[in-house]
C-alpha positions in Angstrom: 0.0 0.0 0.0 2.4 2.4 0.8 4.7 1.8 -2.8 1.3 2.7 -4.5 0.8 6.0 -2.2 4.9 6.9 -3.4 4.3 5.6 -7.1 1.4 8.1 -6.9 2.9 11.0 -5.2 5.9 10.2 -8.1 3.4 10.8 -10.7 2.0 13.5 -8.9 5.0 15.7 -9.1 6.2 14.4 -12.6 2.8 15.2 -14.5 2.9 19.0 -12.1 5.9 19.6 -13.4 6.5 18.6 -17.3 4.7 21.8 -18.6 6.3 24.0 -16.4 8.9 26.2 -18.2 11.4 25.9 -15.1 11.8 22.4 -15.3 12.5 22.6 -19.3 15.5 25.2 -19.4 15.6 27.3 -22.4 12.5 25.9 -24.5 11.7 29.1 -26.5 14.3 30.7 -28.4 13.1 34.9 -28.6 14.4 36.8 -31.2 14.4 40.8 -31.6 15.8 42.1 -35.3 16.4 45.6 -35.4 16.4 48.2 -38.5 19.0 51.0 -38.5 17.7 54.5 -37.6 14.8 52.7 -36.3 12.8 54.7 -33.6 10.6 51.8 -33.0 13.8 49.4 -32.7 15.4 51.6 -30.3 12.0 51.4 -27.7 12.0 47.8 -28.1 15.4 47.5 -26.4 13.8 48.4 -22.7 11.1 45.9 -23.6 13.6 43.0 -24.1 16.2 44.0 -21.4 13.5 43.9 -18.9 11.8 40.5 -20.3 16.1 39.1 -19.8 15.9 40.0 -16.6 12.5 37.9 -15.9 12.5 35.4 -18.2 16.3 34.8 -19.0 16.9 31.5 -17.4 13.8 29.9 -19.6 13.9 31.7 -22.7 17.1 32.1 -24.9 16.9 36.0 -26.0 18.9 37.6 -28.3 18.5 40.9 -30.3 20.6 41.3 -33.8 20.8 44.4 -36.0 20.2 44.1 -39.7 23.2 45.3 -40.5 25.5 42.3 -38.3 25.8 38.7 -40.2 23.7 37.0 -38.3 21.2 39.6 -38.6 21.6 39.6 -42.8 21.2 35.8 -42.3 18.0 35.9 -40.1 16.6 38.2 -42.5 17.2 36.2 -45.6 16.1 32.9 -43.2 13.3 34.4 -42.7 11.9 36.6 -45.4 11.8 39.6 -43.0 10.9 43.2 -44.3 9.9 45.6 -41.3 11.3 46.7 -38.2 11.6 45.8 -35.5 10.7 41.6 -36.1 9.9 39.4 -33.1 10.4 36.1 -33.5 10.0 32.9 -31.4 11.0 29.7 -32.0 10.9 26.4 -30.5 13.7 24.1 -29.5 13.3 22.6 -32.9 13.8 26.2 -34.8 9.8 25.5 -35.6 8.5 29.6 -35.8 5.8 29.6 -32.7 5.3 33.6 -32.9 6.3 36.2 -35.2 5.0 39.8 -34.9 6.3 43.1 -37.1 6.6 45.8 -34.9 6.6 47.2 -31.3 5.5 44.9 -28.8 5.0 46.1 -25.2 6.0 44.7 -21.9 2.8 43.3 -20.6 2.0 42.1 -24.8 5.4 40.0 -24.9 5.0 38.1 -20.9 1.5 37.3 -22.1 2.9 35.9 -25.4 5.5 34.1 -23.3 2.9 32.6 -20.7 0.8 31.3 -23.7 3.9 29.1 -24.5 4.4 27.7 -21.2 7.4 30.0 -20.2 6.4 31.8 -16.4 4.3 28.8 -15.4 5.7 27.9 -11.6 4.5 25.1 -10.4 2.2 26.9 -8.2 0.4 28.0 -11.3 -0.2 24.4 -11.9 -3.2 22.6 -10.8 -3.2 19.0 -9.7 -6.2 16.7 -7.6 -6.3 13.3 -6.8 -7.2 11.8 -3.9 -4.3 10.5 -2.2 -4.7 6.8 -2.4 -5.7 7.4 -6.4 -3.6 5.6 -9.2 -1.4 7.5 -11.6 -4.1 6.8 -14.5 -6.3 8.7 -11.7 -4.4 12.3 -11.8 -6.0 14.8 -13.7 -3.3 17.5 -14.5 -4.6 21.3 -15.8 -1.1 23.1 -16.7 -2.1 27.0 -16.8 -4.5 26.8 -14.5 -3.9 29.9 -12.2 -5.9 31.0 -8.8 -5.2 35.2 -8.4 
């Protein structure tokens, strides 16, 4: 009896935590490519410095001009014509979000929290009753109590 209560509480914490962005390091990649003498560009910079410091340990962030190398290549990679270009990718370089233009603070963590990135486990909502088996868990990832 008390393997099936462990095997249970096991499952418990492995299906709480395999949505959650802090248990998968670094599974949205979050690009930023800036235009030169953009205005827009330029305000996007406080917008991704303070989304590094937030989200910097689950998403990889990086912000290239248009006029570096990897910048010309991202371009050309993907067919980009305005400024500035936001683009997310997942682990597998699959494009999960792209928007053209200025994207604000409270816009980007939103787009962020749709993919799973900022979900603690808090956020995370599991029941069963504590004799239940594993098949027995129901697990609701993004399910958040304010």
């Amino acid at each position: 009896m008390r393997n099936k209560i462990f095997a249970a509480a096991i499952a418990l914490i492995v299906a709480a935590t395999a949505g959650c962005a802090s248990y998968n390091a670094k599974k949205v990649r979050y690009m930023e490519i800036s235009g030169r003498g953009c205005y827009v560009c330029e305000r996007m910079n406080g917008v991704v410095d303070e989304i590094s410091r937030e989200y910097g340990n689950e998403v990889d962030i990086s912000t290239y001009a248009e006029t570096s190398d990897t910048g010309a290549d991202l371009i050309k990679k993907y067919n980009i014509t305005k400024f500035p270009s936001n683009i997310m990718t997942d682990n597998k370089d699959n494009v999960i979000f792209r928007y053209d233009g200025l994207l604000d603070v409270t816009a980007l963590k939103e787009i962020l929290r749709t993919k799973g990135i900022g979900i603690k486990p808090k956020d995370v909502t599991v029941t069963a009753s504590p004799l239940a088996a594993p098949s027995a868990v129901t697990f609701t990832p993004g399910a958040v109590t304010k």
